[in-house]
N, CA, C and O atoms as a GROMACS GRO file, in nm:
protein
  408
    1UNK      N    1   0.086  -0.117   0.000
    1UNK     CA    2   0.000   0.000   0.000
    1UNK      C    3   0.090   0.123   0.000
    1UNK      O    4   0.187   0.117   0.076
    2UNK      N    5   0.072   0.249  -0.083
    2UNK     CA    6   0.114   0.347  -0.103
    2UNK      C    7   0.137   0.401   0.046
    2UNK      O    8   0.094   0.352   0.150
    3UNK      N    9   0.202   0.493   0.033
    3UNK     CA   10   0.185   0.605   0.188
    3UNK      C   11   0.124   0.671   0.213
    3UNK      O   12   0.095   0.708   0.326
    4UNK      N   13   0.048   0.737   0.022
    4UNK     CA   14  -0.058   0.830   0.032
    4UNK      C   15  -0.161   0.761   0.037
    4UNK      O   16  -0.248   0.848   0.050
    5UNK      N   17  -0.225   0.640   0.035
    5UNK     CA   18  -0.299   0.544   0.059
    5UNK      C   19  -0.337   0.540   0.197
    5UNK      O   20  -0.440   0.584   0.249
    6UNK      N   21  -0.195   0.456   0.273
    6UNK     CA   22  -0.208   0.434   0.428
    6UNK      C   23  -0.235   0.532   0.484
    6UNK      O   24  -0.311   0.522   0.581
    7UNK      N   25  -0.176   0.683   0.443
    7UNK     CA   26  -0.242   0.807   0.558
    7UNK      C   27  -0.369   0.835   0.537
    7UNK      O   28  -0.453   0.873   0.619
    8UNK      N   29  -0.383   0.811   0.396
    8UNK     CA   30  -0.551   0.817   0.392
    8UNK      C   31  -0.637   0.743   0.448
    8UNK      O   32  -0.749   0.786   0.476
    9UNK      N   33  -0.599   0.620   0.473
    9UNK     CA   34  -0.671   0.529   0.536
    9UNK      C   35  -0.633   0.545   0.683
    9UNK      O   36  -0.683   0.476   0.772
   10UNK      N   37  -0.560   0.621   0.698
   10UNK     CA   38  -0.518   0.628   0.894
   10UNK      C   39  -0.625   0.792   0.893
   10UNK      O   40  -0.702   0.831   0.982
   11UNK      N   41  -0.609   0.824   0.830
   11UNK     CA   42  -0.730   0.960   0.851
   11UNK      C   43  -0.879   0.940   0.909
   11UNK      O   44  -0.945   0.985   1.002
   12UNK      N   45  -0.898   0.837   0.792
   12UNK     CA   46  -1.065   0.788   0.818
   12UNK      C   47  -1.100   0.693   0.961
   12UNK      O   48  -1.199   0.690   1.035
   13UNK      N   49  -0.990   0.630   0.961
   13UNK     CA   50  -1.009   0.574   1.117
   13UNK      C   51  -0.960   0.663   1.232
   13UNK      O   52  -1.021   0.654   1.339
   14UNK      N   53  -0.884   0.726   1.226
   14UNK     CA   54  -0.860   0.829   1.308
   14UNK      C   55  -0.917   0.902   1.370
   14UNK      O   56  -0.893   0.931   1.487
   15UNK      N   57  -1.055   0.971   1.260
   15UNK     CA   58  -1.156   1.076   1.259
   15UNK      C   59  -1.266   1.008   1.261
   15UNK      O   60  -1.373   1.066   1.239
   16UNK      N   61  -1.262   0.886   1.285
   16UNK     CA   62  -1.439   0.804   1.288
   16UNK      C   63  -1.474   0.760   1.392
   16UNK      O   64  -1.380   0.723   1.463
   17UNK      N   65  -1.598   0.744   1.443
   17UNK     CA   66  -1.650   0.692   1.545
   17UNK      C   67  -1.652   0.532   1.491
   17UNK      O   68  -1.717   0.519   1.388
   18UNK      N   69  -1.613   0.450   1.528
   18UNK     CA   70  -1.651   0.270   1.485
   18UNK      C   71  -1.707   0.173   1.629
   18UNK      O   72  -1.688   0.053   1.649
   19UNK      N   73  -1.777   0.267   1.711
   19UNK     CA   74  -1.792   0.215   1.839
   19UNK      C   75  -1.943   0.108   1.813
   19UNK      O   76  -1.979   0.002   1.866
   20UNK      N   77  -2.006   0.200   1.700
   20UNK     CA   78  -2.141   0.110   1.668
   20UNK      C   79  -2.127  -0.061   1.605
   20UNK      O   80  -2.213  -0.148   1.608
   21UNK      N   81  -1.969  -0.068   1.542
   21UNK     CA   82  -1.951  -0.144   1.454
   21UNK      C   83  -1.898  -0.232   1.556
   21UNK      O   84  -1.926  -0.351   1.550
   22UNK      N   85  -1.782  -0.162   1.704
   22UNK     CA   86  -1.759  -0.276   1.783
   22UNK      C   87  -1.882  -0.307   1.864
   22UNK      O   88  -1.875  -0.418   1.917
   23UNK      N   89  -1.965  -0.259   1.883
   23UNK     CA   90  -2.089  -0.338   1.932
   23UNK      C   91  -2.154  -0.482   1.864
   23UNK      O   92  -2.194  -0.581   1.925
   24UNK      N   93  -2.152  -0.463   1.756
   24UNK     CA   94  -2.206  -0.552   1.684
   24UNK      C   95  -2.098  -0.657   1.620
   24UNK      O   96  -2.137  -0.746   1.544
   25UNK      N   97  -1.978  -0.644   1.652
   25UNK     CA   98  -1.897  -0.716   1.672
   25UNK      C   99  -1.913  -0.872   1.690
   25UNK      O  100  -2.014  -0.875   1.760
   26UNK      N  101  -1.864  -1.043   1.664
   26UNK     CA  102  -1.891  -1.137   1.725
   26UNK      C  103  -1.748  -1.210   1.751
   26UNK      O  104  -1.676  -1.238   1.655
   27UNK      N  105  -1.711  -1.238   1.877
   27UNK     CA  106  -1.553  -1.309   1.939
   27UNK      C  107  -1.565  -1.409   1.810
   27UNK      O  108  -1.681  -1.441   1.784
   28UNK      N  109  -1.456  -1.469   1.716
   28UNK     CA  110  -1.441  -1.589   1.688
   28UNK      C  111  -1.340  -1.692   1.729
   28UNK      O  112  -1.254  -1.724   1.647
   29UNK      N  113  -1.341  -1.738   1.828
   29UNK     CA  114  -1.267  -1.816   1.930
   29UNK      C  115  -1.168  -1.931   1.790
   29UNK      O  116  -1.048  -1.958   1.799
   30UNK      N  117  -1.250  -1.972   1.688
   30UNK     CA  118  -1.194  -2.041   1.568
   30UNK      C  119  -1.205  -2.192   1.586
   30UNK      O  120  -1.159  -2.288   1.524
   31UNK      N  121  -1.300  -2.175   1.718
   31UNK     CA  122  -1.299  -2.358   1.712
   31UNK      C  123  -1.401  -2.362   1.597
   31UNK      O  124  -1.383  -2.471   1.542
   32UNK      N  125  -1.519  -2.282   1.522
   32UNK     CA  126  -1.625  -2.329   1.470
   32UNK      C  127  -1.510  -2.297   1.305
   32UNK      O  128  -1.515  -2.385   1.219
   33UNK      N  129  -1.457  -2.226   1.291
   33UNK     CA  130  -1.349  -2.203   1.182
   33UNK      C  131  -1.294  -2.352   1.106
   33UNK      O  132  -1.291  -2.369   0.985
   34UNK      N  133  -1.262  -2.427   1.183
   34UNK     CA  134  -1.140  -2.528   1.210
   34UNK      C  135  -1.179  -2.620   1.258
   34UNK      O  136  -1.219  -2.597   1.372
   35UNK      N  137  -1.194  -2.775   1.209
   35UNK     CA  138  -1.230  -2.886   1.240
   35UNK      C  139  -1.084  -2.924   1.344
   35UNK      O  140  -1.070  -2.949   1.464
   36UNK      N  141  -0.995  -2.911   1.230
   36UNK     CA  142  -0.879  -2.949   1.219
   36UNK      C  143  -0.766  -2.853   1.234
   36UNK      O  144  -0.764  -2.764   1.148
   37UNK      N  145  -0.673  -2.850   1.322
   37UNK     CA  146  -0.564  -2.714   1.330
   37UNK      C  147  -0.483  -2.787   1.225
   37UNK      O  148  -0.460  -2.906   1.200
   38UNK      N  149  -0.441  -2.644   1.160
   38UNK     CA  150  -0.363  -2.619   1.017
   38UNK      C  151  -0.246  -2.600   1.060
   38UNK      O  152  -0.226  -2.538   1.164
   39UNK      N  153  -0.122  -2.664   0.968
   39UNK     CA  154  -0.026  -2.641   1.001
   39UNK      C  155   0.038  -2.606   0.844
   39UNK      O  156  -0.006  -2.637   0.734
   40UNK      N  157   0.137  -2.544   0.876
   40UNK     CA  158   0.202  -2.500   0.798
   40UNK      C  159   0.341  -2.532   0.702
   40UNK      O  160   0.437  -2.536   0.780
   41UNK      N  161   0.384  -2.554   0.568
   41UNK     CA  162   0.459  -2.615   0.493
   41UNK      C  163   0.500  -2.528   0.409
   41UNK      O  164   0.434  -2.425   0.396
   42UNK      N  165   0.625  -2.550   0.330
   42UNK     CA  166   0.648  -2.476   0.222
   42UNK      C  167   0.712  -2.553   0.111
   42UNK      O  168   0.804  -2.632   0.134
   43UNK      N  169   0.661  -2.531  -0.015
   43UNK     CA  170   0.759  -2.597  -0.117
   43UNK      C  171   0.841  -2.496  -0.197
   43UNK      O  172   0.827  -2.373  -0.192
   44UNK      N  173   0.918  -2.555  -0.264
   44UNK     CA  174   0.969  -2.435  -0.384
   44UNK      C  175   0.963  -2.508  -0.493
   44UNK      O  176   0.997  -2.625  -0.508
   45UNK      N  177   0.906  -2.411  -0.590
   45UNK     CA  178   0.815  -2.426  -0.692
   45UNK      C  179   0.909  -2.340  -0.846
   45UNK      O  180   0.960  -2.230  -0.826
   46UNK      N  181   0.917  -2.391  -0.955
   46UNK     CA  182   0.995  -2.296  -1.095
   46UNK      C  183   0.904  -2.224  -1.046
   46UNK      O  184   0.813  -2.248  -0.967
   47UNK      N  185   0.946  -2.100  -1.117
   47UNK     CA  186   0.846  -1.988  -1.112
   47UNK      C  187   0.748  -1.997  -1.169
   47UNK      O  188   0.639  -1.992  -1.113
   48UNK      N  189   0.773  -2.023  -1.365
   48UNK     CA  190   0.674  -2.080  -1.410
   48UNK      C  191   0.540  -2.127  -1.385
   48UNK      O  192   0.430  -2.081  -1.417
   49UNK      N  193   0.590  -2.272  -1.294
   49UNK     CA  194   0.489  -2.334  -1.262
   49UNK      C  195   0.413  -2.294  -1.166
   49UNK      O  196   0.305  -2.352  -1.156
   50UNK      N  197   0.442  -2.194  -1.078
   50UNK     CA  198   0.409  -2.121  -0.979
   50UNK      C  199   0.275  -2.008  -1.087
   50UNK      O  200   0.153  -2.000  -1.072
   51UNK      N  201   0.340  -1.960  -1.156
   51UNK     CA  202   0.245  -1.855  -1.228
   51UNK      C  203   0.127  -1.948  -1.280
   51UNK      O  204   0.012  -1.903  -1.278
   52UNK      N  205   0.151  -2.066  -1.324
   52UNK     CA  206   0.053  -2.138  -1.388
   52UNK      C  207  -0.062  -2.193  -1.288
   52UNK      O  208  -0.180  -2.213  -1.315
   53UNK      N  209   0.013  -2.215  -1.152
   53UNK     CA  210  -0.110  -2.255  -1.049
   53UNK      C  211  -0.177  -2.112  -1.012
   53UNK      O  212  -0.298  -2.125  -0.995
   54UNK      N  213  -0.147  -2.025  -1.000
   54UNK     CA  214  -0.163  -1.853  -0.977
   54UNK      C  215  -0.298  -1.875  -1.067
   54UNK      O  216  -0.407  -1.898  -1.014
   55UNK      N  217  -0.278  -1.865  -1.224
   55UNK     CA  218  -0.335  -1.826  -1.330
   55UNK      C  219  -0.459  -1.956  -1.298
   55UNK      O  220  -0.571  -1.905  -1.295
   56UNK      N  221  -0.463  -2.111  -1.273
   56UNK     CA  222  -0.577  -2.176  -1.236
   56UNK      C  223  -0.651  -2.137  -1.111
   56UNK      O  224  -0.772  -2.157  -1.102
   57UNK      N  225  -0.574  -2.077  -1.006
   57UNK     CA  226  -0.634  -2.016  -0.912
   57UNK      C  227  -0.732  -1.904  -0.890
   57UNK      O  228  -0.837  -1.920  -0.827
   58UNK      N  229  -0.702  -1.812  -0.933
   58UNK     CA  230  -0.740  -1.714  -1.042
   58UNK      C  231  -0.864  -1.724  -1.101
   58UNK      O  232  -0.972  -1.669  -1.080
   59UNK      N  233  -0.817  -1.823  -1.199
   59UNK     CA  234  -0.964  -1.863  -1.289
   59UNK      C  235  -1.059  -1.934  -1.196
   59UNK      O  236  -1.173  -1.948  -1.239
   60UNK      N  237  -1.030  -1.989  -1.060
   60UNK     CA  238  -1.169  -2.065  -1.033
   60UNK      C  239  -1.224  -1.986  -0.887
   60UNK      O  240  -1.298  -2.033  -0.800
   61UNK      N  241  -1.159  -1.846  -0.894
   61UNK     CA  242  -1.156  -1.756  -0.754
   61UNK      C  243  -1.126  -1.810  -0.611
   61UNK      O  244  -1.201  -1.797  -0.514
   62UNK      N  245  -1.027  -1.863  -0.613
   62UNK     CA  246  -0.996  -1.890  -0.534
   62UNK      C  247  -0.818  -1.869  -0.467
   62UNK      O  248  -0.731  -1.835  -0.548
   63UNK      N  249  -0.780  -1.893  -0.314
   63UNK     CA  250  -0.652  -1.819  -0.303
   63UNK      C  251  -0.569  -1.908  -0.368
   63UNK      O  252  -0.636  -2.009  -0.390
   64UNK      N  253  -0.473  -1.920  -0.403
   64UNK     CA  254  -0.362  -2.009  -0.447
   64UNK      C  255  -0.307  -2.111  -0.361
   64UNK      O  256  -0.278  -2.221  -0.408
   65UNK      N  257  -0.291  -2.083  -0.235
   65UNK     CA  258  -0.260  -2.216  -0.143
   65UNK      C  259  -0.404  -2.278  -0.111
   65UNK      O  260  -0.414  -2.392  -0.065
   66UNK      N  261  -0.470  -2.230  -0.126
   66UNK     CA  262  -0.660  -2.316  -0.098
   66UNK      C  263  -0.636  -2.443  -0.201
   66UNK      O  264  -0.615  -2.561  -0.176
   67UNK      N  265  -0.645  -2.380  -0.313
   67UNK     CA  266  -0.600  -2.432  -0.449
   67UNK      C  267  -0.498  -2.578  -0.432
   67UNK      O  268  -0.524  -2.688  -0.480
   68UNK      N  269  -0.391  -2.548  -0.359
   68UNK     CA  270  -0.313  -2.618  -0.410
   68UNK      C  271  -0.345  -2.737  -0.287
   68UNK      O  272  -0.292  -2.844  -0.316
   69UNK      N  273  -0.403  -2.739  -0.186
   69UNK     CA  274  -0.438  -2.778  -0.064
   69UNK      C  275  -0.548  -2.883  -0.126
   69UNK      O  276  -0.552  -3.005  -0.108
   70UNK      N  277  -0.624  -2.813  -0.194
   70UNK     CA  278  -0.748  -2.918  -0.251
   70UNK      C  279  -0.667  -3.026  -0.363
   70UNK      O  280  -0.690  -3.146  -0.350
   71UNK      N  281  -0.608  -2.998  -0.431
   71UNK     CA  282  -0.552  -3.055  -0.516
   71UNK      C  283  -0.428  -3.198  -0.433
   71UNK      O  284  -0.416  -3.319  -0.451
   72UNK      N  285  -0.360  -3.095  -0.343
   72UNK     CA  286  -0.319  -3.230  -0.278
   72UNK      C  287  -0.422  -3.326  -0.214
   72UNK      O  288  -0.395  -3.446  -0.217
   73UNK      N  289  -0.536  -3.287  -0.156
   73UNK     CA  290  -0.641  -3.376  -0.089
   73UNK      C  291  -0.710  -3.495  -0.217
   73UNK      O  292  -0.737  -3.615  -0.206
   74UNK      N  293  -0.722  -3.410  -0.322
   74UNK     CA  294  -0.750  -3.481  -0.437
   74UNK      C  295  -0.708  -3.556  -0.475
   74UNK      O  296  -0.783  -3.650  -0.502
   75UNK      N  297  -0.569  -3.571  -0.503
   75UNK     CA  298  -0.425  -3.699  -0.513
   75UNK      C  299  -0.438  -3.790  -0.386
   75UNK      O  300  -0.392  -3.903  -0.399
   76UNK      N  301  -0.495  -3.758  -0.264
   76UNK     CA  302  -0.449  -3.820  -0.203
   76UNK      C  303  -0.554  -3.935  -0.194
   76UNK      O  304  -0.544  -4.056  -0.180
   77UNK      N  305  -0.687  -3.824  -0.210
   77UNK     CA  306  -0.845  -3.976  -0.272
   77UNK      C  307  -0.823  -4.011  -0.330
   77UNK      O  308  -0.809  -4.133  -0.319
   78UNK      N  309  -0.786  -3.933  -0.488
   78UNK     CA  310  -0.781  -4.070  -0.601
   78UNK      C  311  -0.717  -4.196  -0.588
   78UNK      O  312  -0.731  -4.293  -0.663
   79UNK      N  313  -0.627  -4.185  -0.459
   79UNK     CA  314  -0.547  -4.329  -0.454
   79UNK      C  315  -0.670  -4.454  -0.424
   79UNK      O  316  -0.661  -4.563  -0.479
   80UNK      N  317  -0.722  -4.437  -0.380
   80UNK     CA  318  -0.842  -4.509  -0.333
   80UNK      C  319  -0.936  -4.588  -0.477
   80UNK      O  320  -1.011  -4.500  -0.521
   81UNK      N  321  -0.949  -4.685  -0.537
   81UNK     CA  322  -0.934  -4.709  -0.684
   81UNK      C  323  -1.059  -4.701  -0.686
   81UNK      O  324  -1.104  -4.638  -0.782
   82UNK      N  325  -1.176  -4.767  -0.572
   82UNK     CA  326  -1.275  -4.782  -0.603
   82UNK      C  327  -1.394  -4.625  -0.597
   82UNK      O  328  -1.516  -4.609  -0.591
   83UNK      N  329  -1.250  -4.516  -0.603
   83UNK     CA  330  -1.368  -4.403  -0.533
   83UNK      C  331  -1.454  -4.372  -0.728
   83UNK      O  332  -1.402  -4.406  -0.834
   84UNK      N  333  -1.545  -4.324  -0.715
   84UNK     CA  334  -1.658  -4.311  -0.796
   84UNK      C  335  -1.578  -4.135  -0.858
   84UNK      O  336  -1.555  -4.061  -0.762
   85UNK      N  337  -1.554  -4.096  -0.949
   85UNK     CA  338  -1.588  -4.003  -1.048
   85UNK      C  339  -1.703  -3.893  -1.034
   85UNK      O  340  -1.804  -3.936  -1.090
   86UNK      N  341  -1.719  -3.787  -0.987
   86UNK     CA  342  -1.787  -3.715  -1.036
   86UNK      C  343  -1.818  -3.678  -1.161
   86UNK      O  344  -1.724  -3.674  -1.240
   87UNK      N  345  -1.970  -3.639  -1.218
   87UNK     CA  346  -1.963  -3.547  -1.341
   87UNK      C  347  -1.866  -3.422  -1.350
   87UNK      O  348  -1.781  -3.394  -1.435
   88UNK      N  349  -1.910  -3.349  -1.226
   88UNK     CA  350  -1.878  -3.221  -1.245
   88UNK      C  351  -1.679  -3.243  -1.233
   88UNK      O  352  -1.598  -3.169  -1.289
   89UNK      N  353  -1.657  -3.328  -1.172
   89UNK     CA  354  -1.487  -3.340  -1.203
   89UNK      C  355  -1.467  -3.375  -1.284
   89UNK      O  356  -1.351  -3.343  -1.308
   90UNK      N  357  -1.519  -3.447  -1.386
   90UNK     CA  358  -1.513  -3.515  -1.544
   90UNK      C  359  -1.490  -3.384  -1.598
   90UNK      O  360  -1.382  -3.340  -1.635
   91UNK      N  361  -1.619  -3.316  -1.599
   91UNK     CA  362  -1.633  -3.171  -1.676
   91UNK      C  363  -1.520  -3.047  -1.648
   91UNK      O  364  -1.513  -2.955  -1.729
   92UNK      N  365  -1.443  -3.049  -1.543
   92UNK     CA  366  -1.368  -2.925  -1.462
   92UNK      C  367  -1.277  -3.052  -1.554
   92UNK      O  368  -1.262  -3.024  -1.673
   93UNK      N  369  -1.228  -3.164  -1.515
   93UNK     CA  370  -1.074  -3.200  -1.612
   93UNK      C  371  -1.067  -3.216  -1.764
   93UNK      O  372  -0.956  -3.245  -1.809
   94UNK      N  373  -1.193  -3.197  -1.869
   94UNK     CA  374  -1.194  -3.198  -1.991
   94UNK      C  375  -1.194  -3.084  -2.004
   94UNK      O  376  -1.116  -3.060  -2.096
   95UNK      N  377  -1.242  -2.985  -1.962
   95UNK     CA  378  -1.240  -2.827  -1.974
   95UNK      C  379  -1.092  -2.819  -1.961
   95UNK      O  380  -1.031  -2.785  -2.062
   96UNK      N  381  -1.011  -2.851  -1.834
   96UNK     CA  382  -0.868  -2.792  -1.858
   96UNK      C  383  -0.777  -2.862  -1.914
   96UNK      O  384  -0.659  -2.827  -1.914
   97UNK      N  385  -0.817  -2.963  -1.966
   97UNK     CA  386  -0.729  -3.026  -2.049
   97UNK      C  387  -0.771  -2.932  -2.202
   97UNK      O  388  -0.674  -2.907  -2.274
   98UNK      N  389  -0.882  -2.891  -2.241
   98UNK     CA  390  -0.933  -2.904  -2.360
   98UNK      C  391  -0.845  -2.736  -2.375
   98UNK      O  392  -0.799  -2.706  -2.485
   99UNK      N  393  -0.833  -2.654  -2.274
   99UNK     CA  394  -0.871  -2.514  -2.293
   99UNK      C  395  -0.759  -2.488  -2.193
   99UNK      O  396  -0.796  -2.428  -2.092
  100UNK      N  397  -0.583  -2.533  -2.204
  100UNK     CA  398  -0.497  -2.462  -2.116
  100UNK      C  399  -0.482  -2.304  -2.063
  100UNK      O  400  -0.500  -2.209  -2.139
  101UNK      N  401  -0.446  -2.287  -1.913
  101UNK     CA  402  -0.448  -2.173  -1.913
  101UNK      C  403  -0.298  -2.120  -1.930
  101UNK      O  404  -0.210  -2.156  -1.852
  102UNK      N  405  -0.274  -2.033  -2.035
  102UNK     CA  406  -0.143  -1.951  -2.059
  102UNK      C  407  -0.075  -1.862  -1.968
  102UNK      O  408   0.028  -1.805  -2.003
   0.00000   0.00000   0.00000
């Protein structure tokens, strides 16, 4: 964020009342968030291929590690031989096979 940005944005909170907004406020403690506590990993990735998961991420609105999180969960069902096929995953992998994203 710019500087002339951040002071602008330190102005408006500065000069505002937001006492109505902490009223209506709700604690999220994060147990209802989180089945499961997340932990954290890192890979290193070509850049390339990095831009190319970006650019599928992107296209299906979603963040890029969400993305890549589902995709490992995905590899990790398909091992399972007898699991059943969706349509709509039929349709999402002929679409990106049919129609790469650049």
């Amino acid at each position: 964020m710019s500087k002339t940005k951040s002071g602008a944005l330190r102005e408006i909170f500065d000069s505002s009342d937001l006492s109505d907004s902490n009223e209506q406020a709700e604690v999220d403690d994060g147990a209802a968030s989180a089945d499961e506590v997340m932990v954290s990993t890192s890979i290193r990735l070509p850049r390339s291929l990095m831009e190319r998961v970006r650019a599928h991420a992107a296209e299906a609105g979603v963040p890029t590690t969400s993305l890549i999180r589902q995709w490992v969960l995905d590899r990790i069902e398909a091992r399972d031989e007898d699991k059943v096929v969706s349509v709509d995953d039929l349709r999402r992998f002929i679409a990106e096979r049919s129609h790469p994203v650049r």
